[in-house]
C-alpha positions as CSV (number, residue, x, y, z in Angstrom):
1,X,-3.2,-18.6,-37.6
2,X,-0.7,-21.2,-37.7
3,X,3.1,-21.6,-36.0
4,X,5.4,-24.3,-37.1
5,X,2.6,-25.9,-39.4
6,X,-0.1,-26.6,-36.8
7,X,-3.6,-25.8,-36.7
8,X,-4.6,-24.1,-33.8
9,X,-8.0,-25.6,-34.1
10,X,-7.5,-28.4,-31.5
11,X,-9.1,-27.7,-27.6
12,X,-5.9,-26.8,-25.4
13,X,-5.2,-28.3,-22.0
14,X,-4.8,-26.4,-18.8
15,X,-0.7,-27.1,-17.6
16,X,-0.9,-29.4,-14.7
17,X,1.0,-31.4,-12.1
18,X,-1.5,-33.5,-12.2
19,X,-1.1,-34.8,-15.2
20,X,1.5,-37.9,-16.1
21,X,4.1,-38.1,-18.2
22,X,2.3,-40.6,-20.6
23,X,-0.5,-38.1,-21.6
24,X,1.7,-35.3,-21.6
25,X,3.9,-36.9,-23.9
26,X,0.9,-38.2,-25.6
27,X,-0.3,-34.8,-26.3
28,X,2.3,-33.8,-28.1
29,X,2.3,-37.0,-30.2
30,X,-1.2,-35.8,-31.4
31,X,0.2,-32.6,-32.6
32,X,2.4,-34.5,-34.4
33,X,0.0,-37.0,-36.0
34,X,-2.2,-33.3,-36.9
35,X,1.2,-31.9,-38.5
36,X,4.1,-34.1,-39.1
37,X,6.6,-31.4,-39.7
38,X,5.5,-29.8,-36.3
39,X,8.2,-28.3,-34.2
40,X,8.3,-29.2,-30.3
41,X,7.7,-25.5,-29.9
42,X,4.9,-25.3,-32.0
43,X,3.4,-28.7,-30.4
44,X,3.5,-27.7,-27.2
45,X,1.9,-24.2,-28.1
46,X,-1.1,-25.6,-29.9
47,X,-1.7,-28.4,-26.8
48,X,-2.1,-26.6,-24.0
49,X,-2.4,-22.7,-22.4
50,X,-1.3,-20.2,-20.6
51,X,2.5,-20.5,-22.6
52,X,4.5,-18.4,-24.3
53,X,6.9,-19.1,-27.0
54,X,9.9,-17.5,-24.5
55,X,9.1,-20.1,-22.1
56,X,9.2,-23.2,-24.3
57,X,12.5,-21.8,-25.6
58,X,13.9,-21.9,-22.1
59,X,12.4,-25.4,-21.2
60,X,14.2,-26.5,-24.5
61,X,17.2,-25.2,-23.7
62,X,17.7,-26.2,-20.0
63,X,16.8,-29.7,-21.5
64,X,19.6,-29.5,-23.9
65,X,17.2,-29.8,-26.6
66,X,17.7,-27.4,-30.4
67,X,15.1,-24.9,-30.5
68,X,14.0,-26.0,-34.2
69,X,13.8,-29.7,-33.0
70,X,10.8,-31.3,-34.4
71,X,8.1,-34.0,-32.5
72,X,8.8,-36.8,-35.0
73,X,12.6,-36.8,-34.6
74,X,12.2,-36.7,-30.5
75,X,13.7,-39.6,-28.7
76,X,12.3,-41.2,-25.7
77,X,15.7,-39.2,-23.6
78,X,14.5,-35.7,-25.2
79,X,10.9,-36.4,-23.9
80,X,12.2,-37.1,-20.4
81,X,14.5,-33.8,-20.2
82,X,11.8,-31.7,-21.6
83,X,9.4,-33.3,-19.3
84,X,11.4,-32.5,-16.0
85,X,12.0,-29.0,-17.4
86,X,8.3,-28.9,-17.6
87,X,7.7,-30.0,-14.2
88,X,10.4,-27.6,-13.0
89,X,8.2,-24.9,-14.5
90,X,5.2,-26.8,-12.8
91,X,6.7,-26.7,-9.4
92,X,7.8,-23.3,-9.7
93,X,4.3,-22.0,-10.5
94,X,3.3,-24.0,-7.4
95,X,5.8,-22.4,-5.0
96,X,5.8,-19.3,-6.4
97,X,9.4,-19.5,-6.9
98,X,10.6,-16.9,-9.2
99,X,14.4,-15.6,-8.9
100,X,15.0,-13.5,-11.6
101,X,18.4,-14.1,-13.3
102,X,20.6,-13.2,-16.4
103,X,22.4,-14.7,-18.8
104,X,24.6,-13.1,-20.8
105,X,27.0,-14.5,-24.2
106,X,25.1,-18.0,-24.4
107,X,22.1,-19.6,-27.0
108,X,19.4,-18.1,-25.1
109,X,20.6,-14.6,-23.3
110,X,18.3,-12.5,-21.6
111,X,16.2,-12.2,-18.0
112,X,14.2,-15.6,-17.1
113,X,12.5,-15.8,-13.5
114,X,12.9,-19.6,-13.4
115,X,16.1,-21.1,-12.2
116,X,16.8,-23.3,-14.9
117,X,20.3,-25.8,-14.6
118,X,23.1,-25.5,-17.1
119,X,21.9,-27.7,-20.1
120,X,24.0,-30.4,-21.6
121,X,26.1,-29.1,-25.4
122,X,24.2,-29.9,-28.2
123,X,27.8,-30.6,-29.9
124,X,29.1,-33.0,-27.0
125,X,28.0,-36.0,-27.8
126,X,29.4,-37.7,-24.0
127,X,27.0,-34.9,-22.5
128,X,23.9,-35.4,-24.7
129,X,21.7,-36.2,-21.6
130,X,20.3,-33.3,-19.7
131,X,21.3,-32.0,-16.7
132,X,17.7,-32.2,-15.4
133,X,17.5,-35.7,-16.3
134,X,19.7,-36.7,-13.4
135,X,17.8,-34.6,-11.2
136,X,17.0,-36.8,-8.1
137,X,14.0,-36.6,-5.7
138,X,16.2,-34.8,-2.7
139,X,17.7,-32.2,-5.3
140,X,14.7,-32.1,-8.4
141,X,11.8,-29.6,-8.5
142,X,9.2,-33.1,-8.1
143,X,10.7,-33.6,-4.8
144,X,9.4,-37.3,-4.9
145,X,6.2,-36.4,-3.4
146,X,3.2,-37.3,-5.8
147,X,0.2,-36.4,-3.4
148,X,1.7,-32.7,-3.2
149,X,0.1,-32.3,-6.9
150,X,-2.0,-29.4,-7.3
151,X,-3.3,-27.4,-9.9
152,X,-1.2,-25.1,-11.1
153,X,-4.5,-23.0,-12.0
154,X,-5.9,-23.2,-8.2
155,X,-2.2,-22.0,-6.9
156,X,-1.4,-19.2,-9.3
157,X,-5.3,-17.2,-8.0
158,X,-3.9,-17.8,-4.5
159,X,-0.8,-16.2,-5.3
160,X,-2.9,-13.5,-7.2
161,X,-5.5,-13.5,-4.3
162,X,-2.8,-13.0,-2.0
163,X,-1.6,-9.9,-3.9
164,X,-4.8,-8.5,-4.2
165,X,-5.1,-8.9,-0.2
166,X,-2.3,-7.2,0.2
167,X,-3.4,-4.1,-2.1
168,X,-6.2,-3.8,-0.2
169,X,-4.8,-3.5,3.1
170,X,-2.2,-0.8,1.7
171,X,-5.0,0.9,0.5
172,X,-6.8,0.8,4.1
173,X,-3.2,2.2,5.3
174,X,-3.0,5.5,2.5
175,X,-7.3,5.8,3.9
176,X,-6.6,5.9,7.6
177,X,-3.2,7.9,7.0
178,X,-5.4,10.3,4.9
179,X,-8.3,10.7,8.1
180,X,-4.7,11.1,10.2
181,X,-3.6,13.8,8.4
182,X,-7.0,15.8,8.3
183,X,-7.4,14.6,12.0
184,X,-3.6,16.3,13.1
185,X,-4.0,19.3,10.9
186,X,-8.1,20.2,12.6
187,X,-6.0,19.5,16.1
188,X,-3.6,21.8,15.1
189,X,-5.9,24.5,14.4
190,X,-7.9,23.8,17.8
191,X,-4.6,24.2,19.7
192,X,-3.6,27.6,18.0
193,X,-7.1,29.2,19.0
194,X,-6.8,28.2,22.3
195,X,-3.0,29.4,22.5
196,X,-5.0,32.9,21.2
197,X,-7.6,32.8,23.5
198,X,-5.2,32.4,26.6
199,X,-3.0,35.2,25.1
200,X,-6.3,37.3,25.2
201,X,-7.1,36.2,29.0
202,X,-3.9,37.1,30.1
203,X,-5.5,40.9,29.7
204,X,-7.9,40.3,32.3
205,X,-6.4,42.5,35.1
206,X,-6.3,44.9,33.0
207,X,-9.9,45.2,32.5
208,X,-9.9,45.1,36.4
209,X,-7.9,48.2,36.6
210,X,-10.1,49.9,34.3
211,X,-13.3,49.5,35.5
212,X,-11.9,50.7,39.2
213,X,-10.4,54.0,37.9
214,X,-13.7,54.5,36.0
215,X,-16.0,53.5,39.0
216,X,-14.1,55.9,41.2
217,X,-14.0,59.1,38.9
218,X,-17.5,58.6,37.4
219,X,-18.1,62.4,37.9
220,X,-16.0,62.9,35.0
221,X,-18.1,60.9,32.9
222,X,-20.8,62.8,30.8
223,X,-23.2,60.9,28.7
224,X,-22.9,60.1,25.1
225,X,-18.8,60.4,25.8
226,X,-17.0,57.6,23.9
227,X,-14.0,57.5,25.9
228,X,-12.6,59.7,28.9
229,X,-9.5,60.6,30.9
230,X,-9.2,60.0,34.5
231,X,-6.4,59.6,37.3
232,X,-4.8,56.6,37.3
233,X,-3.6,56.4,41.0
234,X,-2.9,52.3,41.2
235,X,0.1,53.8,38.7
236,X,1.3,56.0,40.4
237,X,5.5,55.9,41.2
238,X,7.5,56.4,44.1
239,X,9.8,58.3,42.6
240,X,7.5,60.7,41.1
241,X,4.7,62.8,42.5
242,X,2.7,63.3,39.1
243,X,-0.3,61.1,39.3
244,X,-0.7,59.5,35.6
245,X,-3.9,59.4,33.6
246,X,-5.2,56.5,31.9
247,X,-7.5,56.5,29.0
248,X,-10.9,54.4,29.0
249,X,-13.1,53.1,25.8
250,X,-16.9,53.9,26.7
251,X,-20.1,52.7,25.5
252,X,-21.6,56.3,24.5
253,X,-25.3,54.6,25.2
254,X,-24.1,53.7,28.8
255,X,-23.9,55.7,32.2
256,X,-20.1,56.0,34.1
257,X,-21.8,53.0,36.5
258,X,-22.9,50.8,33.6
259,X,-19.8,50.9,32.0
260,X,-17.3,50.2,34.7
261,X,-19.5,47.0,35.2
262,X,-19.2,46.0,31.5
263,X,-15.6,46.3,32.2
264,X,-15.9,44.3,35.5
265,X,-18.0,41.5,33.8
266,X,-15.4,41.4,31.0
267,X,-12.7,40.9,33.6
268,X,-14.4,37.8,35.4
269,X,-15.3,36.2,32.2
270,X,-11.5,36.2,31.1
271,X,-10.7,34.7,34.6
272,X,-13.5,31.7,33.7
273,X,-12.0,31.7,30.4
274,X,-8.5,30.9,31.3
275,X,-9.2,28.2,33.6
276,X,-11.3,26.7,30.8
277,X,-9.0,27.3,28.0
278,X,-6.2,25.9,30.1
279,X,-7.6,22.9,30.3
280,X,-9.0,22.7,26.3
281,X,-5.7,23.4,25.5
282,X,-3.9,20.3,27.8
283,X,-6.5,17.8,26.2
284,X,-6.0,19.1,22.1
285,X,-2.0,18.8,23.2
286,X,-2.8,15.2,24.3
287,X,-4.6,14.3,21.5
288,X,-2.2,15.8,19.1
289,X,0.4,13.8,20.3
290,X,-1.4,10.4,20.6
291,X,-2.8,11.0,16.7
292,X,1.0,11.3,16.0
293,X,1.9,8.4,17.6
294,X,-1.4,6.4,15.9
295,X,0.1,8.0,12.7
296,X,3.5,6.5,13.3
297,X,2.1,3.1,13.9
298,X,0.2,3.5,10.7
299,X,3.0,3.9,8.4
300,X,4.8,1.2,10.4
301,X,2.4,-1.6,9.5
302,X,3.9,-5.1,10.1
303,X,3.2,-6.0,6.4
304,X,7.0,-8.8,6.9
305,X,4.9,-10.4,9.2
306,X,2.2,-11.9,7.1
307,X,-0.7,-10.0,5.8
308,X,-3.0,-11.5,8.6
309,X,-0.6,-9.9,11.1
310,X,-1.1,-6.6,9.3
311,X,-5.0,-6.9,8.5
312,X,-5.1,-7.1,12.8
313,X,-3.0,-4.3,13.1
314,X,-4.7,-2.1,10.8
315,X,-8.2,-2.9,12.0
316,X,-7.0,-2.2,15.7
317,X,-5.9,1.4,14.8
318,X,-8.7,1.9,12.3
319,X,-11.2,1.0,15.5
320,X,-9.0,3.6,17.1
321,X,-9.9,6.5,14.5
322,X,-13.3,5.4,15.0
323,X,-14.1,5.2,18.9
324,X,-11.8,9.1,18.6
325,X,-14.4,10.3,15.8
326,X,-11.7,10.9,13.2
327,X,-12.9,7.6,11.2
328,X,-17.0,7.1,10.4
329,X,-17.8,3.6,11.4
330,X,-18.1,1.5,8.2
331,X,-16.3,3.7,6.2
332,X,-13.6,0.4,5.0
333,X,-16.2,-1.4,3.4
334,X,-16.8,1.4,0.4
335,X,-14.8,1.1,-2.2
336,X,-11.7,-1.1,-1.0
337,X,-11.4,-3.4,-3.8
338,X,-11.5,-0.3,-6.3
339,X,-9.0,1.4,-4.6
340,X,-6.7,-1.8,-4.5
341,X,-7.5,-2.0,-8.0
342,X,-6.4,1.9,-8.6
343,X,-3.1,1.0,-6.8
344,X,-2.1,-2.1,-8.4
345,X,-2.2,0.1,-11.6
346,X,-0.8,2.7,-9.9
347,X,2.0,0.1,-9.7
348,X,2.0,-0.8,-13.0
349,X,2.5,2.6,-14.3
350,X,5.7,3.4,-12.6
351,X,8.8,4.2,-14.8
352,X,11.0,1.7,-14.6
353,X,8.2,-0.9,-13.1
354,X,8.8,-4.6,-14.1
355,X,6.1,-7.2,-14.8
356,X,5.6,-10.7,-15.3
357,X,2.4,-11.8,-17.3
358,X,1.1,-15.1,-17.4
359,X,-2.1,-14.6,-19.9
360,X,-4.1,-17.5,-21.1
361,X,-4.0,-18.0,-25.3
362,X,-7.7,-18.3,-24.7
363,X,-9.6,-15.3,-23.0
364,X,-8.6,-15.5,-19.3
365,X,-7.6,-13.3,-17.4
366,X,-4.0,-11.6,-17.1
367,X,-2.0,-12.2,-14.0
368,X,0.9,-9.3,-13.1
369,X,3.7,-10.2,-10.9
370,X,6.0,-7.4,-9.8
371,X,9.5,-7.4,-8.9
């Protein structure tokens, strides 16, 4: 297709810093030459990529230049406004400086991400020039400093390697606060057993009791009885002289003898059993606890302090989850990059989420910024 009456046939140019005023400018002139009724707009469009038609508006209106203005009526003053709007543009690429700002009740109204100046009236003519013209090297986006030039290519994938970085170590964070959560919840479980099997050793004088009454009235015991009444003389009170009876569960396949020392061998292996759980249950408490706390300093991350700051942190806890069995070794490596991928568009698809695309006219690839 065509836009403003130029071909779109001719090989675009990748925006630069590195390139000069003369062959940007020059550029442009050969759109002209192509289509002499091109607009700046439409020049600009067909010479290089990566723009949009919103952001040549806004570079022609902070240069104080008319939106319909056309490459053959351009004086040498528009080029130079347009050009340090450019390199604003440039420079804020560079920095990754984007404040995002409204303007409301003037020519061009809306949200823009770049800091543009106040442009000069088209109607004044003592205030033609353009703001950015005057822009000096303390206060302009150049800065003066020539040898700072990079591509603006090379620092918009650092930016977007950057992001991705940091995608990826949120998704380590949502793994190793997943393994956390399984973690506390099996320790949890652990400690409640214990907790039951303590209740049950609590019983075990009880068993004692038992198996004395029935070792000393095992001449009321007949085989194949399932349980029997004897004297209970441990129980009996003061204040009464009734001696109570206690009822006793028996093994119908087992002798009186035989079954007081199944009751006896139940009461010592409570005894074992509550030393032993005791103990169980003081480590799974300690444990508990320090998951937690590892759990606390997982959703705490340091991400403010640089994502190198929070890569270390995160592998020192992961190590953590590892060494304490709730983590396999290795596990990190599978699937990271699709599961930073899965929450960048997770991102994405937010209500209410705002993006910023920068997208090639060619077939490259789309760059998201969120804010």
């Amino acid at each position: 297709g065509e836009e403003g009456g130029v071909a779109l046939a001719r090989e675009k140019r990748t925006p630069s810093l590195e390139e000069s005023q003369a062959d940007w400018q020059k550029s442009m002139e050969e759109a002209a030459r192509d289509s002499p009724a091109a607009s700046v707009k439409a020049a600009l469009l067909n010479s290089y990529q990566g723009l949009s038609g919103r952001l040549i508006d806004e570079m022609l209106w902070a240069a104080g230049i008319p939106a319909s203005e056309q490459v053959s009526t351009m004086q040498q003053e528009d080029y130079v406004a347009l050009w340090q709007a450019w390199r604003g543009w440039l420079w804020a690429l560079a920095d990754c400086n984007f404040v995002g700002t409204l303007r409301q009740g003037q020519a061009l109204p809306g949200y823009s991400v770049i800091c543009w100046p106040e442009p000069a009236s088209f109607d004044d003519e003592e205030t033609q020039s353009s703001p950015i013209e005057e822009l000096t090297s303390d206060d302009g986006w150049d800065g003066g400093v020539e040898d700072r030039a990079v591509r603006v290519t090379s620092t918009v994938s650092e930016c977007v390697a950057s992001y991705y970085e940091l995608a990826e170590l949120e998704a380590v964070q949502k793994r190793l606060l997943a393994a956390l959560q399984g973690g506390i919840k099996r320790q949890r479980a652990k400690i409640t057993d214990f907790q039951l099997k303590l209740a049950e050793a609590a019983g075990a004088e009880r068993y004692k009791a038992l198996g004395t009454a029935l070792a000393a009235n095992q001449h009321l015991v007949k085989v194949g009885m399932s349980k029997v009444e004897v004297p209970d003389w441990e129980g009996i009170s003061e204040r009464s002289s009734t001696v109570p009876t206690i009822q006793i569960e028996l093994d119908p396949k087992l002798n009186a003898a035989d079954n007081a020392a199944k009751l006896f061998k139940r009461y010592k292996k409570l005894v074992r059993q509550e030393g032993a759980v005791q103990s169980l249950l003081d480590d799974a408490t300690k444990a508990l606890m320090d998951l937690v706390e590892t759990e606390g300093a997982v959703q705490n991350v340091p991400y403010g302090e640089g994502a190198r700051t929070a890569k270390g942190v995160l592998a020192e806890l992961e190590q953590r989850l590892v060494q304490r069995g709730i983590l396999k070794a290795g596990a990190s490596e599978d699937g990271a990059q699709a599961k930073a991928a899965a929450l960048l568009r997770e991102r994405a698809d937010r209500k209410g989420e705002k993006t910023l695309k920068l997208r090639g006219r060619g077939k490259g690839p789309v760059c998201s910024f969120f804010f």
